[in-house]
N, C-alpha and C positions, 0 to 999 in steps of 0.2 A: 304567506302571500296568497293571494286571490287574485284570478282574472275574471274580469269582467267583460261583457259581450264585445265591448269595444276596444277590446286586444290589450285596456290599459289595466295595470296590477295596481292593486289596493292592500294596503297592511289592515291586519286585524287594529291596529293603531288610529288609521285614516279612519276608518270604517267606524270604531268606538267615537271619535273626534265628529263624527257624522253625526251619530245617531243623539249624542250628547247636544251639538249644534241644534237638531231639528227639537229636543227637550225645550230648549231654553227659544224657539224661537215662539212655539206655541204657549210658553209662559205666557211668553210677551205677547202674546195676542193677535201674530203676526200671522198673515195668510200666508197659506201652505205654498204659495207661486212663487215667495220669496226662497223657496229652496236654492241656493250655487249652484248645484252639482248638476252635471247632461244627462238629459235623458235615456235611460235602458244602461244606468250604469250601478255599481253594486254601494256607492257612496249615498248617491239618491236615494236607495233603495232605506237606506240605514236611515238617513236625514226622515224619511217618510216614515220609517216605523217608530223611530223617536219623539216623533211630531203627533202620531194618532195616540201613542199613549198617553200622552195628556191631555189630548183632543181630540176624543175618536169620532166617529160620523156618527149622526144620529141615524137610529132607525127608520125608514122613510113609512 
């Protein structure tokens, strides 16, 4: 288990369930605002990093 800033614990489970969601949400084409999860928390964090690997930012 993991805590996160906001005192709440996260399983390497949730956390995998994240980063998997934020894959499949940038398949879809979906902007990155539809993320679930609160902000400055370690689910986010996964949903976010699952989300640029298929859709990273371009270089400005």
């Amino acid at each position: 288990m993991t805590r996160s800033r906001g005192g709440a614990v996260a399983t390497r489970v949730e956390l995998t369930r994240a980063l998997i969601a934020g894959r499949t949400a940038a398949h879809s084409k979906q902007p990155a605002t539809v993320c679930p999860h609160p902000e400055r928390t370690l689910a986010r964090a996964a949903w976010i990093r699952g989300y640029a690997q298929v859709r990273p930012i371009a270089a400005a």
